[in-house]
N, C-alpha and C positions, 0 to 999 in steps of 0.2 A: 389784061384784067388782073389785077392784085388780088390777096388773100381777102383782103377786109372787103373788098367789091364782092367777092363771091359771096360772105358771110353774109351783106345785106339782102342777100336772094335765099336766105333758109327762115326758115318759120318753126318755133317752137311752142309744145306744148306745154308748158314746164310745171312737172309733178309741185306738191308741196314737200314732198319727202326729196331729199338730196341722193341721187344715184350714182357719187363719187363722193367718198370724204378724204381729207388728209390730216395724219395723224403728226403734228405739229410740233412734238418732241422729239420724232425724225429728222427733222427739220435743222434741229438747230445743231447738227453736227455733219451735215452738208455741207460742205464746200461749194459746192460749180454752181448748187439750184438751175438747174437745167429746166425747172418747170418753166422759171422767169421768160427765156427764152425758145423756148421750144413748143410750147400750147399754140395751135396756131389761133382761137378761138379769145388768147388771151386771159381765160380765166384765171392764173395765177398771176397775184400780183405781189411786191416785197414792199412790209409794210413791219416799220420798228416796232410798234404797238403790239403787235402780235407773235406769241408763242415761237420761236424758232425763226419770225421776221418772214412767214408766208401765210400772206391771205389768200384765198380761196372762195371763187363764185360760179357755183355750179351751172345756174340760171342759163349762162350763152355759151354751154359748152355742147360742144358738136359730135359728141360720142368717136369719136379716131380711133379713141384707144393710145396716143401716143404716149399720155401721164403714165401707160401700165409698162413702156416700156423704157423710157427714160427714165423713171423712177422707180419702179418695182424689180426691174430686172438683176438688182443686190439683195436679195432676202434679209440682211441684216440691217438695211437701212429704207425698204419699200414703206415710202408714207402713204403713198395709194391706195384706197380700197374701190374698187369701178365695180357697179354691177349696172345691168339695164333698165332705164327706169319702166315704172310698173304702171299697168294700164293705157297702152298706148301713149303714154307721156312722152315728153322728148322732141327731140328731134325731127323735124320731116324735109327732106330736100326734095327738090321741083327738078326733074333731071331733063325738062323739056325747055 
Protein backbone atom coordinates (compact mmCIF):
# COMPACT_ATOMS: atom_id res chain seq x y z
CA UNK A 1 0.00 0.00 0.00
CA UNK A 2 1.41 3.47 -0.98
CA UNK A 3 1.57 6.81 1.03
CA UNK A 4 -1.46 8.32 -0.91
CA UNK A 5 -3.48 4.73 -0.36
CA UNK A 6 -2.89 5.22 3.35
CA UNK A 7 -3.78 9.09 3.27
CA UNK A 8 -7.21 8.07 1.70
CA UNK A 9 -8.02 6.27 5.05
CA UNK A 10 -7.53 9.56 7.31
CA UNK A 11 -10.44 11.94 8.02
CA UNK A 12 -10.08 15.29 8.89
CA UNK A 13 -11.51 17.99 10.88
CA UNK A 14 -10.01 20.92 9.53
CA UNK A 15 -10.12 24.09 11.92
CA UNK A 16 -10.80 27.50 9.95
CA UNK A 17 -7.68 28.80 11.60
CA UNK A 18 -4.41 27.37 10.05
CA UNK A 19 -2.33 25.25 12.61
CA UNK A 20 0.94 25.50 10.42
CA UNK A 21 1.97 28.65 8.71
CA UNK A 22 5.01 29.44 6.41
CA UNK A 23 6.83 32.39 6.42
CA UNK A 24 7.61 32.94 2.75
CA UNK A 25 10.45 35.24 2.84
CA UNK A 26 12.30 32.22 4.27
CA UNK A 27 11.69 30.80 1.31
CA UNK A 28 13.19 32.61 -1.18
CA UNK A 29 16.69 31.92 0.02
CA UNK A 30 16.29 28.10 0.07
CA UNK A 31 17.94 26.22 -2.04
CA UNK A 32 16.99 22.34 -1.83
CA UNK A 33 12.94 23.22 -0.63
CA UNK A 34 12.88 20.17 1.00
CA UNK A 35 9.27 20.80 1.91
CA UNK A 36 8.49 20.06 -2.07
CA UNK A 37 9.74 16.78 -1.46
CA UNK A 38 9.46 15.50 1.80
CA UNK A 39 5.61 16.45 3.12
CA UNK A 40 4.36 13.11 2.74
CA UNK A 41 0.79 14.65 2.93
CA UNK A 42 1.89 16.92 -0.09
CA UNK A 43 0.91 20.17 1.36
CA UNK A 44 3.78 22.15 -0.01
CA UNK A 45 3.56 22.94 -3.42
CA UNK A 46 6.25 25.36 -5.84
CA UNK A 47 4.30 27.69 -7.37
CA UNK A 48 6.17 31.22 -9.27
CA UNK A 49 3.16 33.41 -8.27
CA UNK A 50 4.09 33.10 -4.74
CA UNK A 51 6.46 34.94 -2.33
CA UNK A 52 9.64 32.85 -2.28
CA UNK A 53 7.85 30.31 -4.99
CA UNK A 54 6.16 28.07 -1.95
CA UNK A 55 2.55 27.60 -1.69
CA UNK A 56 1.18 26.06 1.28
CA UNK A 57 -2.13 24.04 2.10
CA UNK A 58 -2.70 23.40 5.39
CA UNK A 59 -6.17 21.72 4.92
CA UNK A 60 -4.62 17.76 4.05
CA UNK A 61 -1.83 17.87 6.26
CA UNK A 62 -1.44 15.06 8.58
CA UNK A 63 0.28 16.60 11.74
CA UNK A 64 3.99 14.28 11.37
CA UNK A 65 5.70 17.09 12.33
CA UNK A 66 8.23 16.48 9.49
CA UNK A 67 7.97 20.39 8.11
CA UNK A 68 9.45 21.20 11.91
CA UNK A 69 12.20 19.10 10.97
CA UNK A 70 13.31 19.48 7.64
CA UNK A 71 12.71 23.11 7.86
CA UNK A 72 12.97 24.50 11.19
CA UNK A 73 15.92 22.58 12.29
CA UNK A 74 18.30 25.95 10.77
CA UNK A 75 17.03 28.77 13.15
CA UNK A 76 18.11 31.15 10.70
CA UNK A 77 16.15 30.08 7.89
CA UNK A 78 12.92 27.92 9.87
CA UNK A 79 9.94 29.01 7.67
CA UNK A 80 7.74 26.79 9.84
CA UNK A 81 5.53 27.83 12.62
CA UNK A 82 3.49 24.16 13.62
CA UNK A 83 1.45 24.29 16.62
CA UNK A 84 -1.69 21.74 17.25
CA UNK A 85 -4.89 22.65 15.91
CA UNK A 86 -7.30 23.79 18.46
CA UNK A 87 -10.60 22.35 19.53
CA UNK A 88 -10.31 18.86 18.49
CA UNK A 89 -9.71 20.07 14.80
CA UNK A 90 -7.40 18.10 12.71
CA UNK A 91 -6.55 15.13 12.04
CA UNK A 92 -8.11 11.63 13.22
CA UNK A 93 -6.51 8.24 12.00
CA UNK A 94 -8.75 4.94 12.14
CA UNK A 95 -5.78 2.64 13.35
CA UNK A 96 -8.27 -0.49 13.06
Amino acid sequence: MSVQDDLETVEWDVSEDAHITVDNEQCITCEDKPCLHLCPAECFDYQEDQEGGIYFAYEPCVECGACMVFCANDPDKGAVSWSKAEGGKGVEFDFG
